[in-house]
C-alpha positions in Angstrom: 115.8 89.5 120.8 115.5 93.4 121.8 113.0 95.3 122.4 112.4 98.9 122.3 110.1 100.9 123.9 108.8 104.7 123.0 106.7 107.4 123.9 103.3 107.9 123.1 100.9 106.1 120.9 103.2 104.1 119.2 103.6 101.0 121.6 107.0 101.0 120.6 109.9 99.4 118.2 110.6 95.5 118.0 114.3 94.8 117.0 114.2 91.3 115.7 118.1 90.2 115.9 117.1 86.7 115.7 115.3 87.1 112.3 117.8 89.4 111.0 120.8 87.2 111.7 118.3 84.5 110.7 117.6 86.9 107.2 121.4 88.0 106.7 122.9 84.6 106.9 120.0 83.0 104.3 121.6 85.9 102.1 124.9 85.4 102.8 123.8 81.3 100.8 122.7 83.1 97.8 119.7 83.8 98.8 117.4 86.1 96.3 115.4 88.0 98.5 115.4 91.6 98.2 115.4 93.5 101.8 111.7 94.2 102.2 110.9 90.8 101.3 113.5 89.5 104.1 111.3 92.2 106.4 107.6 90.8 105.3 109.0 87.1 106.1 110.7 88.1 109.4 107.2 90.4 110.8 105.0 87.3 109.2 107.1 84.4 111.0 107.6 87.1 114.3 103.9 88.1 114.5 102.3 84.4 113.9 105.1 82.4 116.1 106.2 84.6 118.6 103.2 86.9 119.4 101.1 84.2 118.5 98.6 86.2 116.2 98.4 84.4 112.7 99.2 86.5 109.7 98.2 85.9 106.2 99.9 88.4 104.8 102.4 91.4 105.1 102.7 93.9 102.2 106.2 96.6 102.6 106.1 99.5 100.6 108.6 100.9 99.1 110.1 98.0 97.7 114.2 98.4 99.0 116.0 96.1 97.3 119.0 96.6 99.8 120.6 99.2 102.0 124.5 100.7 101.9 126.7 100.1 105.0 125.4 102.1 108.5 122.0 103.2 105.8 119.2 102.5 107.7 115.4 102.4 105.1 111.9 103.5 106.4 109.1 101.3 105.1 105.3 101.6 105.7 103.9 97.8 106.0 100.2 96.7 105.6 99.7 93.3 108.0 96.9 91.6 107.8 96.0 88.7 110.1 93.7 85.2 109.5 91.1 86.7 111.6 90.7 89.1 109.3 91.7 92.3 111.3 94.4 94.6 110.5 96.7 97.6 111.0 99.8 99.6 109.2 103.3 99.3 110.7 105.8 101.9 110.5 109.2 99.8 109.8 112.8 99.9 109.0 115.6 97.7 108.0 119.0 99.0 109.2 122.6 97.7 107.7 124.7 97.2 110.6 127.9 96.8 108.6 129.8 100.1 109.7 132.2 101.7 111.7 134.8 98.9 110.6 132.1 95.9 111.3 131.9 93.8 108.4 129.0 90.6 107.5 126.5 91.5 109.8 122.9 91.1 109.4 120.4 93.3 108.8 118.2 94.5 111.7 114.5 94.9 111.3 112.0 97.1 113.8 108.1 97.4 113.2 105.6 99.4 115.4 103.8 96.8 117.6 100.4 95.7 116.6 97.4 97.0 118.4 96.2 94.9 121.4 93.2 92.7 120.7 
């Protein structure tokens, strides 16, 4: 896993390889899932096991159903954990397959949640 750090109120970007190879080789087996549904299941799995805050749920907006090679999409996502507190996530999903790389998995960054 990566992590990214930026300026200012934003605490900064979380690159979650893991999930996204994780993601892009469940779609690579036929899997279904369009990309901002890969993204809600990688933040609720991320968030709940590795930050250890439980999420009930995660809601993407807009709904990409997939992204061109080197295309990276911007989504705005609503998480909402079981303690009942939330916040709004900027995100993106980002196609690594360019420049000549082929069968890579997506990569997915969210804005960090807000401490407790």
């Amino acid at each position: 896993m990566r992590v990214e750090r930026g300026p200012g109120r934003r605490r900064g970007w979380r690159a979650l390889l893991v999930a996204g190879v994780v993601a892009g080789a469940a779609a690579g087996c036929g899997s279904n899932d369009d990309a901002y549904v890969a993204l809600q299941k990688a933040m609720a799995s991320h968030l709940t096991n590795v930050d250890h805050r439980p999420v009930a749920s995660v809601a993407c907006t807009p709904h990409v159903h997939g992204t061109m090679r080197g295309d990276t999409a911007h989504l705005s996502c609503r998480v909402v954990f079981k303690d009942g507190s939330s916040y709004t996530a900027a995100a993106t999903i980002h196609n690594q397959n360019d420049g000549g790389r082929h069968n890579m998995p997506d990569v997915y960054r969210w804005d960090s949640p807000p401490s407790r």
